[in-house]
N, CA, C and O atoms as a Tripos MOL2 file, in Angstrom:
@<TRIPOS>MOLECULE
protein
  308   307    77     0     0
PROTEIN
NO_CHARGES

@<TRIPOS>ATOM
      1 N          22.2840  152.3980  142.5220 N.3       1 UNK1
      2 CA         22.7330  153.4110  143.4230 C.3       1 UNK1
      3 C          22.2780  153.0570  144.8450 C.2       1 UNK1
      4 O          21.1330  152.6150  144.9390 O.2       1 UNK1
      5 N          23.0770  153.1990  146.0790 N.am      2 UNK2
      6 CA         22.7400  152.9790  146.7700 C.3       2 UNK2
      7 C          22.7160  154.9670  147.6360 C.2       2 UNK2
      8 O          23.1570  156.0910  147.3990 O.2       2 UNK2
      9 N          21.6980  154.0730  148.8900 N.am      3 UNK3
     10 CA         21.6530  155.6880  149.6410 C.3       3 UNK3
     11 C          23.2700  155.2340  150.7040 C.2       3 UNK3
     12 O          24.1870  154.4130  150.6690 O.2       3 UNK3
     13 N          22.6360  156.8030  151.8590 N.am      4 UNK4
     14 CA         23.7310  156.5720  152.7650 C.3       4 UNK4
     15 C          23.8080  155.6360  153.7420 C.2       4 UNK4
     16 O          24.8610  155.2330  154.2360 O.2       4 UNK4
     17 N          22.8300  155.3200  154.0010 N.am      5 UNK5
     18 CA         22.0920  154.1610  155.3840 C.3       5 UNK5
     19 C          23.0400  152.7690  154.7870 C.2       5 UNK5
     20 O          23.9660  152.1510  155.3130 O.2       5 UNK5
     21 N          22.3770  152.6150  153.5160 N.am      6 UNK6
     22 CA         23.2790  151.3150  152.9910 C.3       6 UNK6
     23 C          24.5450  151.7830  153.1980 C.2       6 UNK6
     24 O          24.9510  151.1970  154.2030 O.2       6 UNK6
     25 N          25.2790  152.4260  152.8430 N.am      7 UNK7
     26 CA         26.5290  152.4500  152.2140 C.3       7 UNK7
     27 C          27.2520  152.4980  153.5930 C.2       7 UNK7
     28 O          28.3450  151.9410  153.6890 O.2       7 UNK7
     29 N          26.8060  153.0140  154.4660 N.am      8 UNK8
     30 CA         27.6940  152.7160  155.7030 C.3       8 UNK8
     31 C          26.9510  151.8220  156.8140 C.2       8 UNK8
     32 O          27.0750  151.9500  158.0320 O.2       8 UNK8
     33 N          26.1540  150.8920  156.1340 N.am      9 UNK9
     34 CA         25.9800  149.8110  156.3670 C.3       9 UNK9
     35 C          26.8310  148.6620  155.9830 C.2       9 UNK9
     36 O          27.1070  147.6860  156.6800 O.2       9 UNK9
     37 N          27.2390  148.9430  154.6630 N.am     10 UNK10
     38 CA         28.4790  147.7340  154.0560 C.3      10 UNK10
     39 C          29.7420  148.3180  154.3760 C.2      10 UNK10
     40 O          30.7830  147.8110  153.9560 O.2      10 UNK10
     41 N          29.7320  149.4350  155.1500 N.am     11 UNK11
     42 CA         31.2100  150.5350  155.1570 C.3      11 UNK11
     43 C          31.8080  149.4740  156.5970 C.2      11 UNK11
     44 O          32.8050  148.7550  156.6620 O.2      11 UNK11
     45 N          30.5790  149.7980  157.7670 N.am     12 UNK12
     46 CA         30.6730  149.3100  159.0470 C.3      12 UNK12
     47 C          30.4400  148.0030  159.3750 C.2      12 UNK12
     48 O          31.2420  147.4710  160.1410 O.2      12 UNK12
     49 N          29.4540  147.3310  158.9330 N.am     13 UNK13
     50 CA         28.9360  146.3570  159.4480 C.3      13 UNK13
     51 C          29.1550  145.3370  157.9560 C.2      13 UNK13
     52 O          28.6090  144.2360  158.0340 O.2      13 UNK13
     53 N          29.7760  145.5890  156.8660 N.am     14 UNK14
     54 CA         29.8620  144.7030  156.2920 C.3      14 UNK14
     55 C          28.4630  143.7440  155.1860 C.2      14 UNK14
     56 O          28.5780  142.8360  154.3630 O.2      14 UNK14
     57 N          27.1670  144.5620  155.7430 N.am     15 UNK15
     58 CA         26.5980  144.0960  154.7650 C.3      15 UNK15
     59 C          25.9340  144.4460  153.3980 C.2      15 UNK15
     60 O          25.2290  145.4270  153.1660 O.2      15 UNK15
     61 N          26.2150  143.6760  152.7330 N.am     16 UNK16
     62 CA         25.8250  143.9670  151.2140 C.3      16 UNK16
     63 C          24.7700  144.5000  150.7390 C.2      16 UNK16
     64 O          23.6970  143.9000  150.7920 O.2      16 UNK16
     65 N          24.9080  145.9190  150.1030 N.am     17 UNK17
     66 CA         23.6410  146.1600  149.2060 C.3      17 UNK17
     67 C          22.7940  145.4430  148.4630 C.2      17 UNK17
     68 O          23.1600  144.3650  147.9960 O.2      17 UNK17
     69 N          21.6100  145.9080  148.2570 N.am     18 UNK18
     70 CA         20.8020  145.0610  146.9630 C.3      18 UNK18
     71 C          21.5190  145.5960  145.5320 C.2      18 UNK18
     72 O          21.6680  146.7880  145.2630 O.2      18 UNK18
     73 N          21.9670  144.3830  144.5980 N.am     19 UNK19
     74 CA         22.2460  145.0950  143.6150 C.3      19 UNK19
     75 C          21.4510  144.9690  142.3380 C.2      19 UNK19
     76 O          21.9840  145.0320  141.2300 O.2      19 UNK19
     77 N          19.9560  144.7610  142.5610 N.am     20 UNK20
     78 CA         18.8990  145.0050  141.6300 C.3      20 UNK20
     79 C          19.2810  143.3170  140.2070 C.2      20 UNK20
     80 O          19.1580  143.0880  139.0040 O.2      20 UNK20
     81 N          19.7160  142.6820  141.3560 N.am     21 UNK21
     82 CA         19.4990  141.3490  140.2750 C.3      21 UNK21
     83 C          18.2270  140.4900  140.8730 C.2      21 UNK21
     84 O          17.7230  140.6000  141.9910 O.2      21 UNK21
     85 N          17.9390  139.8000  140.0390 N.am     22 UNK22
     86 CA         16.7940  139.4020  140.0570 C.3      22 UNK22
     87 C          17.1030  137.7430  140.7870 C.2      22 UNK22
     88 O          18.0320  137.0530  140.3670 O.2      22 UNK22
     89 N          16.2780  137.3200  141.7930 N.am     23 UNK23
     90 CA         16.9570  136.4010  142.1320 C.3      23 UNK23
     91 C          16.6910  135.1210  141.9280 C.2      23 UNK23
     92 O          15.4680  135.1400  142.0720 O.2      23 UNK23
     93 N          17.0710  133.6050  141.6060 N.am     24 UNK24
     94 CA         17.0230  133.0290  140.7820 C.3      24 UNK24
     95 C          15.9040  131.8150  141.3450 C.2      24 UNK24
     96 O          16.1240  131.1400  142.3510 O.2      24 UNK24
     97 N          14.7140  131.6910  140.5190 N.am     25 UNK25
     98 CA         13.6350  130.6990  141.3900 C.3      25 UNK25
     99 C          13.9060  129.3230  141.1920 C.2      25 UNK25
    100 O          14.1660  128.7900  140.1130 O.2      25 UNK25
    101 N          13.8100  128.6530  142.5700 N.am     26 UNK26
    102 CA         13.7950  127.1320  142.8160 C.3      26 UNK26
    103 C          13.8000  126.4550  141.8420 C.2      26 UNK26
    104 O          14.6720  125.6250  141.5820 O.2      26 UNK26
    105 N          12.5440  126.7860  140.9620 N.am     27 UNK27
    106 CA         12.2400  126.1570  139.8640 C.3      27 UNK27
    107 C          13.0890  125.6920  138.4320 C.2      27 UNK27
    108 O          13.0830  124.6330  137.8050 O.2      27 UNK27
    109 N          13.7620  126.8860  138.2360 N.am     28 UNK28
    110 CA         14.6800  127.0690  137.1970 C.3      28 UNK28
    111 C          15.5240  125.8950  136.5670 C.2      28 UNK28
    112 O          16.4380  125.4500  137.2620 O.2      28 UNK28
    113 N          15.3430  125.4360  135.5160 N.am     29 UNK29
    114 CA         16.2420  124.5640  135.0870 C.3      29 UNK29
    115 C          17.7950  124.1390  134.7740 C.2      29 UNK29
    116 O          18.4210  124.4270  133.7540 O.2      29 UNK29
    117 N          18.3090  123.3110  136.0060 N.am     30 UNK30
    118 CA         19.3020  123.7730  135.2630 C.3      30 UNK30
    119 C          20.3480  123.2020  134.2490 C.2      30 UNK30
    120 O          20.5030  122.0150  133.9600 O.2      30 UNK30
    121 N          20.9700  124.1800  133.8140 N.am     31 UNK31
    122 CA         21.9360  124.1210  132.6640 C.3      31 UNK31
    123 C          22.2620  122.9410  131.5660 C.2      31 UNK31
    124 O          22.2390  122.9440  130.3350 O.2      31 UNK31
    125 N          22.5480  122.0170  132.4570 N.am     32 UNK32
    126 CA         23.5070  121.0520  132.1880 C.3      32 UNK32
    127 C          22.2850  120.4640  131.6800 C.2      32 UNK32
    128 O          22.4900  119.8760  130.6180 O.2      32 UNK32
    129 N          20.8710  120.4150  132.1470 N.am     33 UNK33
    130 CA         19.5140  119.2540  132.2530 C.3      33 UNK33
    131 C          19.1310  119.9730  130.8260 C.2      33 UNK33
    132 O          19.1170  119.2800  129.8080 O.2      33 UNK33
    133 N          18.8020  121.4570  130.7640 N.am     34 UNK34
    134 CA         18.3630  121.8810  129.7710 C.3      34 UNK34
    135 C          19.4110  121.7140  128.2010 C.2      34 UNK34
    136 O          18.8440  121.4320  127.1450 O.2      34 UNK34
    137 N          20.7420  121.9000  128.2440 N.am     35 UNK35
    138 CA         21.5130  121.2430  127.5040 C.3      35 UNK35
    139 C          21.3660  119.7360  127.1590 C.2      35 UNK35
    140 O          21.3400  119.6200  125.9340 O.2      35 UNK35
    141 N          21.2950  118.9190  127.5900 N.am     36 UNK36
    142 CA         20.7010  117.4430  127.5010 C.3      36 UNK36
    143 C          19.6270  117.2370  126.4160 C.2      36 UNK36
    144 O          19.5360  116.6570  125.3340 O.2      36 UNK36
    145 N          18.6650  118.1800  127.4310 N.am     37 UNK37
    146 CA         17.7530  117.8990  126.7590 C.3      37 UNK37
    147 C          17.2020  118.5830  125.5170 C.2      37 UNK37
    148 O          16.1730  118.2750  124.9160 O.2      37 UNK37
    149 N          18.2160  119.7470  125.1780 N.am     38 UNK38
    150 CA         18.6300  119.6870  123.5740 C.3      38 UNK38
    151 C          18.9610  119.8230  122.6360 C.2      38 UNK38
    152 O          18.5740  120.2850  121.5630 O.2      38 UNK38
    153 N          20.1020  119.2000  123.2260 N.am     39 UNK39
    154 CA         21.1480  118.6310  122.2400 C.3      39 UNK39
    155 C          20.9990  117.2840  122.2260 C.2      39 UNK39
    156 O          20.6700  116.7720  121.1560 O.2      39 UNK39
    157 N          21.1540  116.6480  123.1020 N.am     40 UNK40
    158 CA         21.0480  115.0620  123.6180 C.3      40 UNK40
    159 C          19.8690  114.3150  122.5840 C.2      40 UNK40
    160 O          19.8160  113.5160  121.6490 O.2      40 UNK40
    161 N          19.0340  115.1050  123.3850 N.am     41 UNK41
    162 CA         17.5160  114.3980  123.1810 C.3      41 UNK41
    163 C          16.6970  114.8270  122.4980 C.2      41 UNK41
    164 O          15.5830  114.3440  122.2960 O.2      41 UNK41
    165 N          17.5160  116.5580  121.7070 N.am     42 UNK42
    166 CA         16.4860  117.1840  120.3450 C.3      42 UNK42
    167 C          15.1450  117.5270  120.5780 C.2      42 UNK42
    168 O          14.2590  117.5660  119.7240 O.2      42 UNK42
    169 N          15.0450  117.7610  121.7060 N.am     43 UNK43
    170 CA         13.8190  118.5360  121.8880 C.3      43 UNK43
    171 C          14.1560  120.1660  121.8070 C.2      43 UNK43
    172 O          15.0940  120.7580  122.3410 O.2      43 UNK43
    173 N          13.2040  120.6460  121.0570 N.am     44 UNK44
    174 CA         13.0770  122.0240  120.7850 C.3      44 UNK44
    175 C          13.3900  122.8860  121.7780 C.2      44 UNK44
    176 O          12.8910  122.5110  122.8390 O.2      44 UNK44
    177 N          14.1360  124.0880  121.8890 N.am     45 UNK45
    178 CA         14.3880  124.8930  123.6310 C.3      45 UNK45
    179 C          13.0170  125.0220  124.0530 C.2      45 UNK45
    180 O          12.6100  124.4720  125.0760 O.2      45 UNK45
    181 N          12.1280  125.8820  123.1420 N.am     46 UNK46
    182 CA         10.8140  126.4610  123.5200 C.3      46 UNK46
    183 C           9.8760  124.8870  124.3520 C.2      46 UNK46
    184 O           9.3280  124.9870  125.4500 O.2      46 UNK46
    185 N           9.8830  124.3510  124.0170 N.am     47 UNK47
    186 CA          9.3340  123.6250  124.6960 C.3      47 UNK47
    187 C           9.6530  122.9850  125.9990 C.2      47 UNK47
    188 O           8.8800  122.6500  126.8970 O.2      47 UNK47
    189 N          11.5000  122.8370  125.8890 N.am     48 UNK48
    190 CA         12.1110  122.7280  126.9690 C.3      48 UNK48
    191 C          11.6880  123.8820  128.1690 C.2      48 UNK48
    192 O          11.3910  123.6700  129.3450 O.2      48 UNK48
    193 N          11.7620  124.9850  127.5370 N.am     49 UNK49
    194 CA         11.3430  126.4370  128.4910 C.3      49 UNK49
    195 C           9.8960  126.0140  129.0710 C.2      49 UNK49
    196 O           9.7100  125.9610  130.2870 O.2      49 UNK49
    197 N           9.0740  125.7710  128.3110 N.am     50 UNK50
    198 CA          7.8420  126.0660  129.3530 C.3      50 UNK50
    199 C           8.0710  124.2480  130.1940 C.2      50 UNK50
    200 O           6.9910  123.6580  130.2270 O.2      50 UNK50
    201 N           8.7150  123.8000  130.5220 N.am     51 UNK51
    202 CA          8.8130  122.3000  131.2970 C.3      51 UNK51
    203 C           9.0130  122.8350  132.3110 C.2      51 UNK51
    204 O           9.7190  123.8310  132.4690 O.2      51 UNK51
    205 N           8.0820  121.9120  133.5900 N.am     52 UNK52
    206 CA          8.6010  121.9140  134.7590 C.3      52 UNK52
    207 C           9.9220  121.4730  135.1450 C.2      52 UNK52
    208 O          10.6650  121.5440  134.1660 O.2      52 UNK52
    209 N          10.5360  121.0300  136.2140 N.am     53 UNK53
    210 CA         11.4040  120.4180  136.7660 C.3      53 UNK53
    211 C          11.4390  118.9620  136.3120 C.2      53 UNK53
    212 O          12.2020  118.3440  135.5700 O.2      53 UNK53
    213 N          10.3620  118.6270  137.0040 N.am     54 UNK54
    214 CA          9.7550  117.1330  137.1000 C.3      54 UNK54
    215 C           9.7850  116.7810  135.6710 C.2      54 UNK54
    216 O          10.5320  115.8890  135.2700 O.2      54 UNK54
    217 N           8.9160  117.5190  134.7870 N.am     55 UNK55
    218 CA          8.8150  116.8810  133.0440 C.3      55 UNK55
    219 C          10.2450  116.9960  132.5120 C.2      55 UNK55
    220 O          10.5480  116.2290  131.5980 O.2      55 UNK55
    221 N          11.3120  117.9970  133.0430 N.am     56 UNK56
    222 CA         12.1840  117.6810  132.3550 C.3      56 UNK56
    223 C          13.6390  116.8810  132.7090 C.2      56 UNK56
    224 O          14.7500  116.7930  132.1870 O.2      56 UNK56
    225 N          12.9220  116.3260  133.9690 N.am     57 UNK57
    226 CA         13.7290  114.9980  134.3490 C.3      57 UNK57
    227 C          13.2450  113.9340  133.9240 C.2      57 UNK57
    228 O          13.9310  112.9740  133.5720 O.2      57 UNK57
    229 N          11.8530  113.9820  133.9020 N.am     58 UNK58
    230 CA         10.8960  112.8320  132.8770 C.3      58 UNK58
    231 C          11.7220  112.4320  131.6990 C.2      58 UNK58
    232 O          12.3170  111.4000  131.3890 O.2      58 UNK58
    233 N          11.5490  113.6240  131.1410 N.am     59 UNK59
    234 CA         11.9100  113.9300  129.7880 C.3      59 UNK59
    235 C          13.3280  113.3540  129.3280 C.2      59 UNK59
    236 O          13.3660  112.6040  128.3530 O.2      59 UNK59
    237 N          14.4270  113.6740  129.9760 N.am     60 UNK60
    238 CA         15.7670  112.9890  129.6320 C.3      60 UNK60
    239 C          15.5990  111.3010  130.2490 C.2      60 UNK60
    240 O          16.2030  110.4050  129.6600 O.2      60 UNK60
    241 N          14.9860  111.0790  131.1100 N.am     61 UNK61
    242 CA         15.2390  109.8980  131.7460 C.3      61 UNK61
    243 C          14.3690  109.1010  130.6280 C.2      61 UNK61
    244 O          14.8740  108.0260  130.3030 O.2      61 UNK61
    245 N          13.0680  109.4620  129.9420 N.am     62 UNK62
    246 CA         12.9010  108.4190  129.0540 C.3      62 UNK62
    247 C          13.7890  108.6100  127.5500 C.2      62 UNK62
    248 O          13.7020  107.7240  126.7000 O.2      62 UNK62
    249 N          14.5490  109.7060  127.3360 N.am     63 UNK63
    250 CA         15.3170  109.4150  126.9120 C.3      63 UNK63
    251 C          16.5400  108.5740  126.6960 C.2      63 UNK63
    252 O          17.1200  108.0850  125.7260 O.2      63 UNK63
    253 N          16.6740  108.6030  127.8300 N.am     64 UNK64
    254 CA         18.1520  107.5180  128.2680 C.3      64 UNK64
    255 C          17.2850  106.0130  128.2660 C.2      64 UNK64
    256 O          17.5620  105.0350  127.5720 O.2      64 UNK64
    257 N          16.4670  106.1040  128.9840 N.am     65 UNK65
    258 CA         15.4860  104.8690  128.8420 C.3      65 UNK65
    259 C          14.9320  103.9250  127.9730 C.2      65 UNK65
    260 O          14.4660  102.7900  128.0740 O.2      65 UNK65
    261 N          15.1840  104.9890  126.8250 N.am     66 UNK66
    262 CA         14.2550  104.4290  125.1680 C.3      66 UNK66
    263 C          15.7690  104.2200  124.4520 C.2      66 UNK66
    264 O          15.7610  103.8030  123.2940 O.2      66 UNK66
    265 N          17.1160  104.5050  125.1190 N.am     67 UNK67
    266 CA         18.3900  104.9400  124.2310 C.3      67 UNK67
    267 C          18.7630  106.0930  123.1220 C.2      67 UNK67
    268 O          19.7810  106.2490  122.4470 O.2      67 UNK67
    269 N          17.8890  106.6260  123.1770 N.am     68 UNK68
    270 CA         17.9790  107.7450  121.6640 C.3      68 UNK68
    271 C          16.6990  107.5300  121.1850 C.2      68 UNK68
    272 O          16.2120  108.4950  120.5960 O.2      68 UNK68
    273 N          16.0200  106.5350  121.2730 N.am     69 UNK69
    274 CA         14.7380  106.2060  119.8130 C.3      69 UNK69
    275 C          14.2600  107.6820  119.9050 C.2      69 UNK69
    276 O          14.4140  108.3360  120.9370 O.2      69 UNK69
    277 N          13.6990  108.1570  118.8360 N.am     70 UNK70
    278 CA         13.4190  109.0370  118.2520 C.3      70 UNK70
    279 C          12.0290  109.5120  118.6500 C.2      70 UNK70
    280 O          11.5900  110.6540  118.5170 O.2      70 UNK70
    281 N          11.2860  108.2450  119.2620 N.am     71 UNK71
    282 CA          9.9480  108.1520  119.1340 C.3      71 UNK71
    283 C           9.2440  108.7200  120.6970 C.2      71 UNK71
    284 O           8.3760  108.1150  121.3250 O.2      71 UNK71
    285 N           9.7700  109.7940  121.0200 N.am     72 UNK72
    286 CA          9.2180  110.3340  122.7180 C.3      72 UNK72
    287 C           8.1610  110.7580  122.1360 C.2      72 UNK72
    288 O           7.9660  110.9420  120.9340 O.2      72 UNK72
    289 N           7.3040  110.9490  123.2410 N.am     73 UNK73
    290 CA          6.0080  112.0550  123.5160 C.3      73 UNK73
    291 C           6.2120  113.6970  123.2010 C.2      73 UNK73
    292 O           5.2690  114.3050  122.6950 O.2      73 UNK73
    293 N           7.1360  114.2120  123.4300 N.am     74 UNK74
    294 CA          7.1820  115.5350  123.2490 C.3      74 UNK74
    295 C           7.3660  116.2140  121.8690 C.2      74 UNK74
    296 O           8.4320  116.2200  121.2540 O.2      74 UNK74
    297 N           6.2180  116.7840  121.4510 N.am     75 UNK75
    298 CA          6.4570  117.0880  119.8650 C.3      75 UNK75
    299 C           7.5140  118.0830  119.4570 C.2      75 UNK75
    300 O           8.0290  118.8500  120.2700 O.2      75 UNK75
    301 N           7.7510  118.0580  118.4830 N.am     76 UNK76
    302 CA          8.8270  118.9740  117.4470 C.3      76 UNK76
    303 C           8.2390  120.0790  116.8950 C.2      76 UNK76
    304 O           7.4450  119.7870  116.0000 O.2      76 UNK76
    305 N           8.3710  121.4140  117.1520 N.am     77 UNK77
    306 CA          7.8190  122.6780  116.6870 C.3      77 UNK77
    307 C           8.4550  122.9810  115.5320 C.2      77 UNK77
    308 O           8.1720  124.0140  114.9240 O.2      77 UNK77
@<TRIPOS>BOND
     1     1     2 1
     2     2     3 1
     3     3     4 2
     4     3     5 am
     5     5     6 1
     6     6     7 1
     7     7     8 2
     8     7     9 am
     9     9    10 1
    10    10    11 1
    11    11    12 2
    12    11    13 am
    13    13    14 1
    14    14    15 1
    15    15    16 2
    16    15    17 am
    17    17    18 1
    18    18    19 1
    19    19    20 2
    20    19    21 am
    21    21    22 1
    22    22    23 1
    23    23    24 2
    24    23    25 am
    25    25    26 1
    26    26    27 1
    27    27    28 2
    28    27    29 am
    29    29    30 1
    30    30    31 1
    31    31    32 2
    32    31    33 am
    33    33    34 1
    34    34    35 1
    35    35    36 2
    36    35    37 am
    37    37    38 1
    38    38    39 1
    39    39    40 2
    40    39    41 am
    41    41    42 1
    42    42    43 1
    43    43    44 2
    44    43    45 am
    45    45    46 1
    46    46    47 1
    47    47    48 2
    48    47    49 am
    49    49    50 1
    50    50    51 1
    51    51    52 2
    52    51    53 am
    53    53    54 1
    54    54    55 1
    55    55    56 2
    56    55    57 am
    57    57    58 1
    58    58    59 1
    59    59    60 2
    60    59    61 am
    61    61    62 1
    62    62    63 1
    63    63    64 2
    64    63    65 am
    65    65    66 1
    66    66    67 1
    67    67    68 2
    68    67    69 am
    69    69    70 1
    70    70    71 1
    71    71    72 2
    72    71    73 am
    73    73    74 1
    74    74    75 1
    75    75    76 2
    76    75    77 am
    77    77    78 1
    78    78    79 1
    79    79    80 2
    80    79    81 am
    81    81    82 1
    82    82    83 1
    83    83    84 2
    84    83    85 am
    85    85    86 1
    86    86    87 1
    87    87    88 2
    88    87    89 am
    89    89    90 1
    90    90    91 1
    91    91    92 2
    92    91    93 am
    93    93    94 1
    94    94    95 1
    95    95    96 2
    96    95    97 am
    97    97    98 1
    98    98    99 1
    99    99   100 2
   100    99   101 am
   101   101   102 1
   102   102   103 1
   103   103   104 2
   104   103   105 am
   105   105   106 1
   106   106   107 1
   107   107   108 2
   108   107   109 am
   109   109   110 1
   110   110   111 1
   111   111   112 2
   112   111   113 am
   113   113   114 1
   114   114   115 1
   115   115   116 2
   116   115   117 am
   117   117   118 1
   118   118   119 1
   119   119   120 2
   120   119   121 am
   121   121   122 1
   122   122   123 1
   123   123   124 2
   124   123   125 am
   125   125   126 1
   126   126   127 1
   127   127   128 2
   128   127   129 am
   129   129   130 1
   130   130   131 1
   131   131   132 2
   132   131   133 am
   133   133   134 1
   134   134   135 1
   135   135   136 2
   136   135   137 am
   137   137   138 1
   138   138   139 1
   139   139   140 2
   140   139   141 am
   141   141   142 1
   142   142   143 1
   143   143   144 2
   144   143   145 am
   145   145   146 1
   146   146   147 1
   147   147   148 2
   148   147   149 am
   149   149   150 1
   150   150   151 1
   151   151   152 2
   152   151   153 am
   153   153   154 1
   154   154   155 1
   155   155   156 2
   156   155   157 am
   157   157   158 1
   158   158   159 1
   159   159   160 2
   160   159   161 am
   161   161   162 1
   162   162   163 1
   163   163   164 2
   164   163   165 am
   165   165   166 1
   166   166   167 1
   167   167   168 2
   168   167   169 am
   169   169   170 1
   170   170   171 1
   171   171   172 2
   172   171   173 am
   173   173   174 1
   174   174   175 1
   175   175   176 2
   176   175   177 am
   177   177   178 1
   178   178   179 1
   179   179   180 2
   180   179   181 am
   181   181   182 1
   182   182   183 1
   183   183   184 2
   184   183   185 am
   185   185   186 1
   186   186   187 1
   187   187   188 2
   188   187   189 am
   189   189   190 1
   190   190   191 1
   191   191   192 2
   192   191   193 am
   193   193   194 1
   194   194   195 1
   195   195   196 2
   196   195   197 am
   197   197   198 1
   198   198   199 1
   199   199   200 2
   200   199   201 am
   201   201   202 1
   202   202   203 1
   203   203   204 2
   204   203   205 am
   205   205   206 1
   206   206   207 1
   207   207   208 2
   208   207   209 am
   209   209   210 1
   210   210   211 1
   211   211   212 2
   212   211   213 am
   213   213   214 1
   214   214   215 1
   215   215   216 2
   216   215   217 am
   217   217   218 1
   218   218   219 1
   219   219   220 2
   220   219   221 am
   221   221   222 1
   222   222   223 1
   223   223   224 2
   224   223   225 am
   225   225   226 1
   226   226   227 1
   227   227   228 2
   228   227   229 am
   229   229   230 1
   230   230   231 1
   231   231   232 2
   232   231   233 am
   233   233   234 1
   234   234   235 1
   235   235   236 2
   236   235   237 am
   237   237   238 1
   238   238   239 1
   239   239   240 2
   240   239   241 am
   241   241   242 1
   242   242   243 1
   243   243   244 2
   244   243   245 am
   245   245   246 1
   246   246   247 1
   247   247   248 2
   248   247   249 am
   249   249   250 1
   250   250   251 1
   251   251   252 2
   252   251   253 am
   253   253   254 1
   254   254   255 1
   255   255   256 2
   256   255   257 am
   257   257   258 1
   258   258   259 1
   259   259   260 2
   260   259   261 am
   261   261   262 1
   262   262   263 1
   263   263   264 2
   264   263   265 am
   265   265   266 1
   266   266   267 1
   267   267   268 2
   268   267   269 am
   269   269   270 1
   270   270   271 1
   271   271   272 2
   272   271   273 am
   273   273   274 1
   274   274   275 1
   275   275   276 2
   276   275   277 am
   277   277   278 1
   278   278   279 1
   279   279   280 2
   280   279   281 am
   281   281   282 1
   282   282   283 1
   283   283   284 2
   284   283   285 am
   285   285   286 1
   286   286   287 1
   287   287   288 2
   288   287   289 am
   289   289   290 1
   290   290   291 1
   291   291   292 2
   292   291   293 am
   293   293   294 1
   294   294   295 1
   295   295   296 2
   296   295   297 am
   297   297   298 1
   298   298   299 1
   299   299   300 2
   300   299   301 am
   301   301   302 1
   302   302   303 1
   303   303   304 2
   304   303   305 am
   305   305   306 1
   306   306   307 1
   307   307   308 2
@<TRIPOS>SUBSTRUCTURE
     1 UNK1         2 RESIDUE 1 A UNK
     2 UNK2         6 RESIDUE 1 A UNK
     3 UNK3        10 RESIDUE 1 A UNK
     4 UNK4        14 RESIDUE 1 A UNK
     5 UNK5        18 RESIDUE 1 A UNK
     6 UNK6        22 RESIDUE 1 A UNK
     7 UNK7        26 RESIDUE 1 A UNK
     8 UNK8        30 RESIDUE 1 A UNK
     9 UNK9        34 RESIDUE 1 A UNK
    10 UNK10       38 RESIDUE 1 A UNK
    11 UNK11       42 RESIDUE 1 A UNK
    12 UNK12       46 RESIDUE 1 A UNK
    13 UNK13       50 RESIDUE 1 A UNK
    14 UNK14       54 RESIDUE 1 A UNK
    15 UNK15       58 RESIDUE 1 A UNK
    16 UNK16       62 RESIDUE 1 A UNK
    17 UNK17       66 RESIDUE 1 A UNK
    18 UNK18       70 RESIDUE 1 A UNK
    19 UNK19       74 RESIDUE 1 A UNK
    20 UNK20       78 RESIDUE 1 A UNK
    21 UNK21       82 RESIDUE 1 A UNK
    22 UNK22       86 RESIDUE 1 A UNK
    23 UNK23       90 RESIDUE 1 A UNK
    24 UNK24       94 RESIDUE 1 A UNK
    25 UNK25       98 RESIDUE 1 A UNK
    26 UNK26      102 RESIDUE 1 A UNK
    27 UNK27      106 RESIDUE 1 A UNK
    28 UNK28      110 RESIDUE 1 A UNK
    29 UNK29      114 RESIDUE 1 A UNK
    30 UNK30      118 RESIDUE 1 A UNK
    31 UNK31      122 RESIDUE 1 A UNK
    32 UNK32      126 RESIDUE 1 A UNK
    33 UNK33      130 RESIDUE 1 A UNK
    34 UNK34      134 RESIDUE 1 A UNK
    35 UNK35      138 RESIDUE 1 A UNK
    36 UNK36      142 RESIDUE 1 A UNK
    37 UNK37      146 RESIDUE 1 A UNK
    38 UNK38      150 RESIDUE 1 A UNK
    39 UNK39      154 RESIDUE 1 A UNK
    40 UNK40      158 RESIDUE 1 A UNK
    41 UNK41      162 RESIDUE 1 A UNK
    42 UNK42      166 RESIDUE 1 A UNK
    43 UNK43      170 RESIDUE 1 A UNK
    44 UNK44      174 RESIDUE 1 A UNK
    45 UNK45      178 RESIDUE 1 A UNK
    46 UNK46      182 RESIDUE 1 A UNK
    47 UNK47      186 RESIDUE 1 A UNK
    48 UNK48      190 RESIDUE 1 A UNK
    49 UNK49      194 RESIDUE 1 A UNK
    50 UNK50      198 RESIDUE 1 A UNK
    51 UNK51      202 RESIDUE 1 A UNK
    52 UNK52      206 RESIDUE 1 A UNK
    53 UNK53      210 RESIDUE 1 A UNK
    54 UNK54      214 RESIDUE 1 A UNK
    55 UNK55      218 RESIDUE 1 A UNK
    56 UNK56      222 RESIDUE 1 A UNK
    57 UNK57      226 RESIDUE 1 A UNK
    58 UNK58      230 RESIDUE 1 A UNK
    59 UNK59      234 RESIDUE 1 A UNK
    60 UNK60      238 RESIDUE 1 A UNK
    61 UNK61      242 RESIDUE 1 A UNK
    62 UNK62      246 RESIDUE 1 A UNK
    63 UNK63      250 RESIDUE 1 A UNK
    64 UNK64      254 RESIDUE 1 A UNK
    65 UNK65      258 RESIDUE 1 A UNK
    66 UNK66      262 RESIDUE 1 A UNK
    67 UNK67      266 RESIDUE 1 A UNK
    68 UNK68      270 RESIDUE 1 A UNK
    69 UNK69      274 RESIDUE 1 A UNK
    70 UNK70      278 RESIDUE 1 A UNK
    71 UNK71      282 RESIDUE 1 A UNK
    72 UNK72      286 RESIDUE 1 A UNK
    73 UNK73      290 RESIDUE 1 A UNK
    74 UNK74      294 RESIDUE 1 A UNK
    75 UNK75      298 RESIDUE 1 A UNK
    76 UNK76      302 RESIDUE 1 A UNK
    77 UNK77      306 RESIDUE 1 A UNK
């Protein structure tokens, strides 16, 4: 819900309310990397979830690196 201040703020001047979404951090993995990495590369989501950025570019690149071998660092829950 918005009040009146907003609303003829986006009425007049065109700018947008807050609409209580949450907004999305730098950090966040995305999509396509976390898909990769597993399906691709069979690493567990949960573990994918707590990865940084960095580990989970690590992470596919020694995948692609090793070709598939089975044998990465990151364990299987």
């Amino acid at each position: 819900m918005v009040g009146d201040d907003e609303f003829w703020a986006c009425v007049e001047d065109g700018v947008i309310p807050a609409r209580g979404a949450v907004p999305v951090s730098a950090a966040t993995l995305p999509l396509a990397l976390v898909w990769q990495l597993t399906h691709t590369a069979g690493i567990d989501e949960h573990i994918v979830a707590a990865m940084t950025k960095a580990q989970a570019v690590q992470a596919i690149n020694d995948y692609w690196m090793s070709q598939g071998n089975e044998s990465g660092s990151w364990p299987i829950l």
